[in-house]
C-alpha positions, 0 to 999 in steps of 0.5 A: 500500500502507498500512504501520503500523509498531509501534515508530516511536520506537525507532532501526529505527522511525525510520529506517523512517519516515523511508524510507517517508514519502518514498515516493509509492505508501505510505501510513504509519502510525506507531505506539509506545506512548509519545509520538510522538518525531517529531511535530515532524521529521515532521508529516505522518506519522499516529501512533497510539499502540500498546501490543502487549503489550496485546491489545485495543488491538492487535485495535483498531488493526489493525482501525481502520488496516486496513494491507496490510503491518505491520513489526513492530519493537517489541522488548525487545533489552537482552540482559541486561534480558531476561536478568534480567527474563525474564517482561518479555521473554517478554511483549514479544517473545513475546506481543505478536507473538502478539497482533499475528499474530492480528490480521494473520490476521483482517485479511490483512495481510503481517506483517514480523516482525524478529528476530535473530542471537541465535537462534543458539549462535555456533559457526560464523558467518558463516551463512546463512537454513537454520542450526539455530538454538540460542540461549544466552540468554535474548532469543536464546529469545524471539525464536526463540519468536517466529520460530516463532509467525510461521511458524506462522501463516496469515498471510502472513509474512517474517522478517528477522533482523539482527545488532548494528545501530548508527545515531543517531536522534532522542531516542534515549538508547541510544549504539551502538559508533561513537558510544561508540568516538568519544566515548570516544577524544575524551575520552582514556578507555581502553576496553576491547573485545572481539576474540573475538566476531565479527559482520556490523555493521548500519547501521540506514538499511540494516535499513530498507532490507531490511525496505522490500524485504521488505514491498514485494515481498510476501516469505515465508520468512527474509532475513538482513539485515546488511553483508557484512563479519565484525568483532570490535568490537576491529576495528571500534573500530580503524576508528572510531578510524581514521576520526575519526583518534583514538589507537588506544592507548587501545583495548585488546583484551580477551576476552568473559571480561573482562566480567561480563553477565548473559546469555551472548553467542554468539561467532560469528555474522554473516549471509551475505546473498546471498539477499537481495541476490539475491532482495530487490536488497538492497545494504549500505553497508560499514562504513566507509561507515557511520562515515562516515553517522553522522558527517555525523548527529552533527558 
C-alpha cells in the first residue's frame, strides 16, 4: 500500500512517519506545506510539499502520488486561534478536507480523516463512537463540519477522533502538559491547573498507532482513539510531578473559571475505546507509561 500523509511536520505527522517508514509492505509519502522538518532524521522518506487549503495543488498531488490510503492530519487545533480567527479555521479544517475528499473520490483512495473530542458539549464523558455530538466552540464546529463532509462522501472513509494528545517531536515549538508540568516544577514556578475538566490523555506514538490500524485494515465508520484512563490535568500534573519526583506544592488546583480563553472548553469528555481495541487490536500505553516515553525523548 502507498500512504501520503498531509501534515508530516506537525507532532501526529511525525510520529506517523516515523511508524510507517519502518514498515516493509508501505510505501510513504510525506507531505506539509512548509519545509520538510525531517529531511535530515529521515532521508529516505519522499516529501512533497502540500498546501490543502489550496485546491489545485491538492487535485495535483493526489493525482501525481496516486496513494491507496491518505491520513489526513493537517489541522488548525489552537482552540482559541480558531476561536478568534474563525474564517482561518473554517478554511483549514473545513475546506481543505473538502478539497482533499474530492480528490480521494476521483482517485479511490481510503481517506483517514482525524478529528476530535471537541465535537462534543462535555456533559457526560467518558463516551463512546454513537454520542450526539454538540460542540461549544468554535474548532469543536469545524471539525464536526468536517466529520460530516467525510461521511458524506463516496469515498471510502474512517474517522478517528482523539482527545488532548501530548508527545515531543522534532522542531516542534508547541510544549504539551508533561513537558510544561516538568519544566515548570524544575524551575520552582507555581502553576496553576485545572481539576474540573476531565479527559482520556493521548500519547501521540499511540494516535499513530490507531490511525496505522485504521488505514491498514481498510476501516469505515468512527474509532475513538485515546488511553483508557479519565484525568483532570490537576491529576495528571500530580503524576508528572510524581514521576520526575518534583514538589507537588507548587501545583495548585484551580477551576476552568480561573482562566480567561477565548473559546469555551467542554468539561467532560474522554473516549471509551473498546471498539477499537476490539475491532482495530488497538492497545494504549497508560499514562504513566507515557511520562515515562517522553522522558527517555527529552533527558
Amino acid at each position: 500500500m502507498r500512504v501520503l500523509i498531509t501534515g508530516s511536520n506537525g507532532l501526529l505527522g511525525q510520529k506517523l512517519v516515523a511508524l510507517l517508514r519502518q514498515l516493509p509492505d508501505v510505501e510513504l509519502v510525506a507531505t506539509s506545506r512548509g519545509r520538510n522538518k525531517l529531511a535530515q532524521l529521515y532521508p529516505d522518506v519522499r516529501f512533497v510539499l502540500l498546501d490543502v487549503t489550496n485546491q489545485q495543488q491538492v487535485e495535483d498531488v493526489v493525482a501525481q502520488e496516486q496513494p491507496t490510503h491518505l491520513i489526513h492530519t493537517a489541522a488548525m487545533t489552537n482552540v482559541d486561534e480558531c476561536e478568534l480567527n474563525q474564517e482561518s479555521c473554517w478554511q483549514q479544517n473545513v475546506t481543505a478536507v473538502e478539497y482533499l475528499v474530492a480528490a480521494c473520490v476521483a482517485h479511490g483512495v481510503h481517506l483517514t480523516h482525524v478529528s476530535t473530542d471537541f465535537v462534543f458539549s462535555g456533559e457526560a464523558g467518558p463516551l463512546a463512537e454513537d454520542a450526539l455530538p454538540a460542540p461549544i466552540n468554535f474548532y469543536g464546529k469545524s471539525k464536526l463540519a468536517a466529520e460530516r463532509v467525510v461521511q458524506a462522501s463516496s469515498t471510502a472513509w474512517v474517522i478517528v477522533r482523539t482527545v488532548l494528545v501530548y508527545g515531543t517531536a522534532h522542531e516542534y515549538g508547541r510544549t504539551n502538559i508533561v513537558l510544561w508540568v516538568r519544566d515548570s516544577l524544575r524551575a520552582h514556578k507555581q502553576i496553576k491547573v485545572v481539576d474540573d475538566q476531565f479527559r482520556t490523555p493521548t500519547l501521540a506514538e499511540d494516535l499513530a498507532q490507531g490511525c496505522w490500524l485504521a488505514a491498514k485494515h481498510n476501516a469505515s465508520g468512527i474509532y475513538h482513539i485515546s488511553s483508557n484512563e479519565l484525568f483532570t490535568p490537576y491529576q495528571m500534573a500530580l503524576q508528572v510531578a510524581d514521576y520526575f519526583q518534583l514538589d507537588k506544592s507548587l501545583i495548585s488546583r484551580v477551576d476552568g473559571s480561573t482562566f480567561s480563553q477565548p473559546a469555551k472548553r467542554p468539561p467532560r469528555t474522554g473516549f471509551i475505546i473498546s471498539k477499537a481495541q476490539q475491532e482495530l487490536g488497538y492497545q494504549p500505553h497508560d499514562f504513566w507509561d507515557g511520562i515515562a516515553l517522553l522522558a527517555r525523548q527529552t533527558e
